[in-house]
N, C-alpha and C positions, 0 to 999 in steps of 0.2 A: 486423439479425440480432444478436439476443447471441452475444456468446462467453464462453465460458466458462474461467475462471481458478481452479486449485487452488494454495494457498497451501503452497510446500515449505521441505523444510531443505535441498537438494541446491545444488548449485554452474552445472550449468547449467539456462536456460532449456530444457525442452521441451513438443511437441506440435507440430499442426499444426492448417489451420482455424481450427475454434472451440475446441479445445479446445486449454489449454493447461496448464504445470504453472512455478511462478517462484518464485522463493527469496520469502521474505516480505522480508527485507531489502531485496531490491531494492523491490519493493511499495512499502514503508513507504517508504523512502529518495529514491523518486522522487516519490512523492505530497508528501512534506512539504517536500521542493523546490518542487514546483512552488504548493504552497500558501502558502510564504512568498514567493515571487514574484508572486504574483497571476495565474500562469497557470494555475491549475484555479479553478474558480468554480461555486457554484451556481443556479440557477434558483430564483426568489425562489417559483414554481409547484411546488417540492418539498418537501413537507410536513415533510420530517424534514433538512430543509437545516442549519437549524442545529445540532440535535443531532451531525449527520454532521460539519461542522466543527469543531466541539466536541473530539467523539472525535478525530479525526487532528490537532487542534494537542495533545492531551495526550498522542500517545504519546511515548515519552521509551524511547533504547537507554541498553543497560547493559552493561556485560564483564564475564562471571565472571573466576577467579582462573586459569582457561586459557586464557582470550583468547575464548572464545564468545561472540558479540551476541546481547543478546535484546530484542525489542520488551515 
């Protein structure tokens, strides 16, 4: 069953189920963890595998001049 993930600016994680709601930081933050460790991987069967890799090794944070992160 999918579940479903809204990408937030808030502090905590919520929802329940399938649905849910998670800071984007954390998203980004645990994915590219886990991408330069070689624990997330794709299925060579996913047509847009590479591209999908692609995209998450280029995201890159940044702090404004108030300390804000942005993907």
């Amino acid at each position: 069953m999918p579940v479903r993930i809204t990408f937030t600016s808030g502090f905590e994680v919520t929802g329940q189920g399938r649905k849910w709601g998670v800071r984007k930081s954390l998203l980004v933050s645990t994915l590219d963890a886990k991408l330069h460790t070689g624990e997330l991987r794709f299925s060579n069967e996913l047509l847009a595998a590479e591209a999908l890799r692609d995209e998450l090794q280029d995201f890159q944070k940044h702090a404004s001049q108030t300390g804000r992160r942005r993907w």
